[in-house]
C-alpha positions in Angstrom: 7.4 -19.2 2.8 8.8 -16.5 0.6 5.6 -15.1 -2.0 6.0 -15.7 -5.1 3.0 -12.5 -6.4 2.1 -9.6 -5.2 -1.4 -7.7 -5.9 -2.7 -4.3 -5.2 -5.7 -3.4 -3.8 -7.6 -0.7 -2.0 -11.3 -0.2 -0.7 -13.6 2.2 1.1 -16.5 1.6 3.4 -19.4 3.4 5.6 -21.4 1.9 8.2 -22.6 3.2 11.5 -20.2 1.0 13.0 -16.7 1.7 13.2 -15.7 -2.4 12.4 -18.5 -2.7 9.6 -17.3 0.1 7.6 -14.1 -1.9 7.7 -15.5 -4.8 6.1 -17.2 -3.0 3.8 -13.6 -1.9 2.8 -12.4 -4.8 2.7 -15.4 -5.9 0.5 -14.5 -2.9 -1.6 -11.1 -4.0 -1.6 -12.3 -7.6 -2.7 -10.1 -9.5 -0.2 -13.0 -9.5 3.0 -13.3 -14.1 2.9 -9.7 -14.1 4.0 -7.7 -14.6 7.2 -5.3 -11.6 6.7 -2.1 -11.3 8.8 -0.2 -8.0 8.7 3.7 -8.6 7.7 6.4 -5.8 7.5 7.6 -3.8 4.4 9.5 -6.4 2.4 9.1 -7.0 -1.5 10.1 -10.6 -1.9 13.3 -10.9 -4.6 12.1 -12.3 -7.9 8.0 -11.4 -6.5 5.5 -10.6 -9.3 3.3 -8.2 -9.6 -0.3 -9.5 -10.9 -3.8 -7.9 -11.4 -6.0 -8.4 -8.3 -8.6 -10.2 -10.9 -5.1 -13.0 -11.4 -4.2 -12.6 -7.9 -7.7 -14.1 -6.2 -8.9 -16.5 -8.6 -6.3 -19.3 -6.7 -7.7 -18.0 -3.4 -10.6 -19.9 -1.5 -12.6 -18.5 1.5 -11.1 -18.6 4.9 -7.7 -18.5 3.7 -4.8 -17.1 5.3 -2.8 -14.4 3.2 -0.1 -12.2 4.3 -0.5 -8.1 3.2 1.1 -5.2 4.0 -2.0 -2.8 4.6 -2.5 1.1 5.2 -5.9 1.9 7.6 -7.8 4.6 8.7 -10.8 5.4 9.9 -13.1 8.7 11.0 -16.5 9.4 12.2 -15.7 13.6 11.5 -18.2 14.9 8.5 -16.3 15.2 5.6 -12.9 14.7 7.2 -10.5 13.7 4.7 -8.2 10.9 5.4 -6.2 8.7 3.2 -4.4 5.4 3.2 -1.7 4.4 0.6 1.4 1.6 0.0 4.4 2.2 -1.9 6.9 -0.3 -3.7 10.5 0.4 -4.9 12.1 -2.3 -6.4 15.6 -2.7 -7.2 17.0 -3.4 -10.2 18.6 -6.9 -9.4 16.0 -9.1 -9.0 18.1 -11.3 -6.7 17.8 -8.1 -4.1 14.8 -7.6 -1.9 12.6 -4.6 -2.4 10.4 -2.3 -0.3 6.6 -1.7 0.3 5.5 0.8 2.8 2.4 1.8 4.2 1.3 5.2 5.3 -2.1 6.7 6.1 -3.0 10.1 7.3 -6.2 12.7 7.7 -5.9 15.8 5.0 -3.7 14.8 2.2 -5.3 13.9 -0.7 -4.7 10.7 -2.5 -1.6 11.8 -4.6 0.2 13.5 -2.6 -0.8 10.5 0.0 0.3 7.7 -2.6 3.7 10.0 -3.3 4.8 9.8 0.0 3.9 6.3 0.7 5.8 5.5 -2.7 8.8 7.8 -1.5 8.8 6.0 2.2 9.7 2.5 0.1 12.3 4.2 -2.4 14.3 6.0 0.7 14.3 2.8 2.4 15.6 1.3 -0.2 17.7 3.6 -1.5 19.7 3.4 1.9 19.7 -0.3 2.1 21.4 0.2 -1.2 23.9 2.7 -0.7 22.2 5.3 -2.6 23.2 8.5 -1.2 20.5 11.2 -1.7 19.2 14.6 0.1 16.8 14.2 2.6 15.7 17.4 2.1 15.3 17.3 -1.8 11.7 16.8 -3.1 10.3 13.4 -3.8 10.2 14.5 -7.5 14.3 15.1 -7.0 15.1 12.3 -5.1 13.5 10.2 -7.8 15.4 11.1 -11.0 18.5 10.2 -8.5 17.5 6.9 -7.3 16.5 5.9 -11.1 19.7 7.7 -12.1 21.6 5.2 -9.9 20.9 2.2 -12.3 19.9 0.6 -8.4 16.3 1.1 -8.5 14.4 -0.4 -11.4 10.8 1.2 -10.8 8.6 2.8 -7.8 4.9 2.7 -7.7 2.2 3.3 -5.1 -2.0 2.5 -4.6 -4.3 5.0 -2.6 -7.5 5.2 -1.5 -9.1 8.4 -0.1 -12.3 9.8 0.6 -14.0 12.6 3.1 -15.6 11.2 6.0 -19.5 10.7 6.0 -21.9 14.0 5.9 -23.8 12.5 8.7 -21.2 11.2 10.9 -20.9 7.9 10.0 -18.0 5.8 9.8 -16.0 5.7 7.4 -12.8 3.2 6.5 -10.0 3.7 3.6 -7.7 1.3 2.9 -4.5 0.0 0.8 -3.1 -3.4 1.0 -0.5 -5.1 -0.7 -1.4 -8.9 -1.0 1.1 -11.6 -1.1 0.8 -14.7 -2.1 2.8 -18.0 -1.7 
């Protein structure tokens, strides 16, 4: 099965329990009735990207979607923590791109989205040929990858927020849903 769309999504949730303030992201998110299995960072060639709204309105309860999905979790008062995906795509459609999923405590979301989105343009910069400075910033390394006439567009989703006042749990995510 190669997908044939792609939609974004993130969520955020707080329960006393570390797995219910999961599903409450995931209820956030909007994609909590399905079966999701984790896949690896591949954009499928000739994959479109739809609104979540377009992307679930085919879906039924129970069903099982592939995603690429960013997680975390803390029970620290007012902890930040952030989870984002990335997405470089190429500009031959025939090519496959990248998505890439990153998550970490103390960035906020856009400097958390940028890297994510950087992760999946570096990938696929070298996949490409691209040559770039590792040590350049993101900013940099973008105008070169764009400049190359390889990479047609980058783009990322985040979710972030500061853990629970009282200790609670609390569960950021991103996903990337794909759909057959």
């Amino acid at each position: 099965m190669i997908p044939k769309k792609v939609f974004f999504t993130k969520g955020v949730g707080v329960h006393k329990e570390r797995l219910a303030s999961f599903e409450l992201a995931l209820r956030d998110a909007g994609i909590e009735k399905f079966n999701l299995v984790y896949v690896s960072s591949i954009f499928p060639p000739s994959c479109e990207i739809v609104s979540k709204e377009e992307g679930l309105k085919d879906l039924q309860p129970g069903a099982i979607i592939c995603c690429v999905m960013a997680r975390i979790e803390t029970n620290e008062p007012n902890r930040l923590i952030s989870a984002a995906v990335g997405l470089a795509i190429p500009h031959d459609k025939n090519h496959y791109g990248y998505l890439s999923e990153h998550h970490d405590f103390g960035q906020k979301e856009d400097v958390s989205g940028e890297y994510a989105e950087d992760l999946a343009a570096t990938m696929l910069a070298t996949t490409l040929g691209i040559p770039f400075d590792p040590d350049k910033a993101w900013d940099e390394r973008k105008q070169m990858y764009k400049a190359s006439g390889k990479i047609f567009r980058t783009r990322h989703i985040c979710q972030s927020a500061e853990g629970n006042k009282n200790g609670l749990w609390t569960t950021v995510l991103a996903a990337a849903v794909l759909l057959g």
